[in-house]
C-alpha positions in Angstrom: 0.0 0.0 0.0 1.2 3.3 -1.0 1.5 6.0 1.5 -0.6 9.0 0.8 1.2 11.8 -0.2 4.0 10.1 -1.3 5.3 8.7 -5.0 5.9 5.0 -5.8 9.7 4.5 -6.2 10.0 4.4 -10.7 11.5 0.8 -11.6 15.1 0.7 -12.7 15.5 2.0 -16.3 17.5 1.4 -19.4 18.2 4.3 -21.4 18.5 3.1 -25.4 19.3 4.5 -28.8 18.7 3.4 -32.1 21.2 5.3 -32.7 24.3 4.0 -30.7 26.6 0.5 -31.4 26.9 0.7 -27.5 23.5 1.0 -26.5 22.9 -2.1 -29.2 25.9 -4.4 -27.8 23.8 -3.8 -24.4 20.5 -4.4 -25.9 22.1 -7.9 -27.0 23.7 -8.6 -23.9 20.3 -8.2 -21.7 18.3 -10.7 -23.8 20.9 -13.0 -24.3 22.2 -13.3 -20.8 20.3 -11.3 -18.7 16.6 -12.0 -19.8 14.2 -11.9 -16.3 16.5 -7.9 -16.0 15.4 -7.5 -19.5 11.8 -7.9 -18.6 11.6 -5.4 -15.5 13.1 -2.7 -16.8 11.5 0.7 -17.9 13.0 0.7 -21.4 13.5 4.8 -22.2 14.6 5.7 -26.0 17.5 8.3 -26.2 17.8 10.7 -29.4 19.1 13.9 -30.0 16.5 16.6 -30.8 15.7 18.2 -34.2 14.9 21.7 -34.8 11.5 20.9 -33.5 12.1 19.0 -30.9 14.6 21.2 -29.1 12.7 24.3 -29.7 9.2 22.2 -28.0 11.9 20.7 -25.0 13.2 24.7 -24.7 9.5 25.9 -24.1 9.0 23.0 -21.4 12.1 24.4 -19.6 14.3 21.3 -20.5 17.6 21.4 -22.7 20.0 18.5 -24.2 24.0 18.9 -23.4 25.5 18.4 -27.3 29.4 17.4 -27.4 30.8 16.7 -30.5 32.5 14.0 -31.5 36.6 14.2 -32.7 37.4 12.7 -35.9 39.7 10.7 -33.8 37.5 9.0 -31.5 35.2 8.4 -34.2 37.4 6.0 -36.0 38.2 4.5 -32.2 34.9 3.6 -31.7 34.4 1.5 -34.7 37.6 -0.3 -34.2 36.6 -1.1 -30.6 32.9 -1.7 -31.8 34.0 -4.3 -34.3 36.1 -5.7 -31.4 33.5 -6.0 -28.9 30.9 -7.6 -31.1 33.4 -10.5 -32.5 34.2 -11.0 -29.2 30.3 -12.1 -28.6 30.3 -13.4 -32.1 28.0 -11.1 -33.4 28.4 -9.9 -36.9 27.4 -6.6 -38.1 27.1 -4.1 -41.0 28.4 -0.2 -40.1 25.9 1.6 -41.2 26.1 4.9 -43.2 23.6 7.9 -41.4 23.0 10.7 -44.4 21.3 13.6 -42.5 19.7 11.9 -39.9 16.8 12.7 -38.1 16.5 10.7 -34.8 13.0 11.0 -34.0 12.1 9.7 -37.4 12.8 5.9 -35.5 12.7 6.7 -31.8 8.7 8.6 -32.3 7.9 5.3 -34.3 9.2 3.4 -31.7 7.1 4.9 -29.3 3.8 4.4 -32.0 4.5 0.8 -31.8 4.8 1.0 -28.0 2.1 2.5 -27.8 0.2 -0.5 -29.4 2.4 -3.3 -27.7 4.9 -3.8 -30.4 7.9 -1.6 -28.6 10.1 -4.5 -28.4 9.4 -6.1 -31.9 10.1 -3.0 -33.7 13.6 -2.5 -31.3 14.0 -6.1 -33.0 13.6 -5.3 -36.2 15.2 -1.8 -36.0 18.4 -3.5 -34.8 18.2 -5.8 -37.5 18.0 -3.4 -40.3 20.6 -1.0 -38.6 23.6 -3.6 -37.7 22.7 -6.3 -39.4 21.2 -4.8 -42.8 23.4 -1.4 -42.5 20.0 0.2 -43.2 19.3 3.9 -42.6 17.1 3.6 -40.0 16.2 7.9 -40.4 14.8 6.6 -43.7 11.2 6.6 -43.5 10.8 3.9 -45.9 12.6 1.7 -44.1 10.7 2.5 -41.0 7.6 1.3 -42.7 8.8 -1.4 -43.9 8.4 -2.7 -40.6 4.8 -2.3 -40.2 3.5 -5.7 -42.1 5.9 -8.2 -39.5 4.8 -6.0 -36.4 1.3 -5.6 -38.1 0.7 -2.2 -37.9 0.1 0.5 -40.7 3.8 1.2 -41.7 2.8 4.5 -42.9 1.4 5.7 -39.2 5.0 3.9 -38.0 6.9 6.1 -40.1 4.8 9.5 -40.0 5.6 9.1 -36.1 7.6 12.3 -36.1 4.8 14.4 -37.5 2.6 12.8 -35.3 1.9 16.0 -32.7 1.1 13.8 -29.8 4.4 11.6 -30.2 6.7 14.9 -30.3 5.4 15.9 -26.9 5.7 12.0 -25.6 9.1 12.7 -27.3 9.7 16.0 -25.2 9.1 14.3 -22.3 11.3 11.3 -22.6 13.9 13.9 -23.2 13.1 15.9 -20.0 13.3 12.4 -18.0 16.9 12.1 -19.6 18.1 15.5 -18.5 16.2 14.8 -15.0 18.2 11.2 -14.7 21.3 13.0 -15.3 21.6 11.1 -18.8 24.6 12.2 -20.8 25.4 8.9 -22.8 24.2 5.5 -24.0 23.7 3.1 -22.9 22.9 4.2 -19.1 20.7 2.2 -16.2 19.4 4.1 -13.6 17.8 2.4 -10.4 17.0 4.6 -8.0 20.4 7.3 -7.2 22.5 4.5 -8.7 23.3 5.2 -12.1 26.0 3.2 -14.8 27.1 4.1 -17.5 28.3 2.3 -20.7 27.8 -1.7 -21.8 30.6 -2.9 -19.7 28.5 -1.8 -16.7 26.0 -3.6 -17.2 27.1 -6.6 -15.0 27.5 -4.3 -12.0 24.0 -3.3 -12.8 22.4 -6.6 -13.0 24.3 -7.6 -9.7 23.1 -4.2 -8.3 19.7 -5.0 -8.9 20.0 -8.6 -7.7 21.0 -7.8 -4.7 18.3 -5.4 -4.1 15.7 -8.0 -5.0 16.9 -10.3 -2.7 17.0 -7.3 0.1 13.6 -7.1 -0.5 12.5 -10.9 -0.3 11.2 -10.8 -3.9 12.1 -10.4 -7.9 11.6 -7.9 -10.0 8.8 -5.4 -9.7 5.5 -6.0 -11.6 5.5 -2.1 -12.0 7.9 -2.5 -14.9 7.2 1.1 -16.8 5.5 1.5 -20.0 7.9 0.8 -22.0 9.4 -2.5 -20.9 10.6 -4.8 -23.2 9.4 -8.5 -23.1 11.7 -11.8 -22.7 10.1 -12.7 -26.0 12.3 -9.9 -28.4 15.1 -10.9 -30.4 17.7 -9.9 -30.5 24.2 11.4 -31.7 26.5 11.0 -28.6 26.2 13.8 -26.3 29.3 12.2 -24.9 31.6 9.9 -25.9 34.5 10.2 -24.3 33.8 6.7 -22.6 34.4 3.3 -24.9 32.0 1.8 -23.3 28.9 4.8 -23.6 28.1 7.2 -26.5 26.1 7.4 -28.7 
C-alpha cells in the first residue's frame, strides 16, 4: 500500500538509442544473458532533438547537453565496436547515417509502444541497422516494418509528424536531463546510475541484490515501455568506450 502523499519508487530503467553500437551491444547482452532484468526494466529511447524537438523541450524548460564527437574517437569507436561484437560473435554491417533525423525511428518506436509492439520493432530496427546497415532515419525503411509487427507502416513512419508523439518525445527527453543522462547506454535504479555496456554486469548484480533485500524479484510495475523476454535480439558524450552514442 502506497502512503498517501508520497510517489511510488519508478522501476530501474535502461536508457536506449537506435542510434548507438553501445546501446545495441547492451540491448544484445540483456536478452541473451540477462533476460528476467530485461523484462523489468522501464526501457527509455535516447535521441538527440531536431529543430523541433529542441525548440518544444526549450518551451518545457528542458535542454539537451550536445558534445561533438573528434574525428579521432570516431574512428576509435568503430575499431573497438568491431572488437567488442566479435568478441560475442556477433556480426554486423556499419551503417552509413545521411542527414539523420532521430525522432524519425525513436517517435515510431514509441507508436509501436504504444500498441504493444515496442520491443518487436527495437528487433527489427536492430536488425536493419547492424545487421542490414540500413538507414534507419529513412522513412521507408521505417515502414517497412509495419507488415511483421502488423501495424500501418505508414502511421510507423509518420511518427515524427505525429503531434502527440513529439510531446511523448519531449518528455522522454526531459526524464533524460532529469536522470542526469549524458550517454548510452545508461541504467538508472533509483540514485544508482551506470554508465556504458561494460556496466552492465554491475548493474544486473546491483539490482540482484536489491531484489533479494527485499525478499522478492523484480517489480510488476515494470514502466511503460518494458521490453518483453520474447524480443530478439548522436552521442552527447563519448568520451567513454563503453557509452556514446
Amino acid at each position: 500500500m502506497t502512503t498517501p502523499g508520497r510517489r511510488r519508487r519508478r522501476p530501474p530503467r535502461f536508457y536506449f538509442s537506435l542510434r548507438s553500437p553501445y546501446s545495441w551491444l547492451a540491448y544484445r547482452e540483456l536478452l541473451d544473458r540477462h533476460p528476467d532484468t530485461a523484462a523489468a526494466l522501464e526501457w527509455v529511447p535516447f535521441f538527440e532533438p531536431d529543430e523541433l524537438s529542441a525548440k518544444l523541450l526549450a518551451e518545457a524548460g528542458g535542454s539537451f547537453p550536445y558534445t561533438p564527437m573528434s574525428a579521432a574517437k570516431h574512428r576509435y569507436i568503430l575499431q573497438d565496436v568491431r572488437r567488442l561484437a566479435a568478441e560475442r560473435g556477433l556480426d554486423f554491417s556499419w551503417p552509413v547515417d545521411r542527414e539523420p533525423v532521430w525522432e524519425v525511428p525513436h517517435l515510431g518506436y514509441l507508436a509501436a509502444e504504444r500498441r504493444g509492439r515496442g520491443a518487436a520493432f527495437i528487433a527489427l530496427a536492430a536488425r536493419a541497422r547492424w545487421e542490414l546497415g540500413l538507414d534507419i532515419c529513412d522513412r521507408s525503411v521505417i515502414a517497412g516494418f509495419g507488415p511483421e509487427l502488423g501495424l500501418d507502416g505508414a502511421e510507423l513512419a509518420a511518427a515524427a509528424d505525429d503531434s502527440g508523439l513529439r510531446e511523448e518525445g519531449v518528455r522522454v527527453l526531459l526524464d533524460i536531463e532529469r536522470d542526469g543522462v549524458f550517454g548510452v547506454p545508461f541504467f538508472v535504479d533509483h540514485y544508482d546510475k551506470y554508465w556504458g555496456v561494460d556496466r552492465l554486469p554491475a548493474f544486473v548484480a546491483a539490482l540482484a541484490g536489491t531484489a533479494r533485500a527485499a525478499g522478492g524479484g523484480p517489480s510488476e510495475n515494470a514502466g511503460t515501455h518494458t521490453v518483453p523476454v520474447t524480443a530478439p535480439a548522436r552521442s552527447v558524450d563519448d568520451g567513454h568506450a563503453g557509452g556514446c552514442g
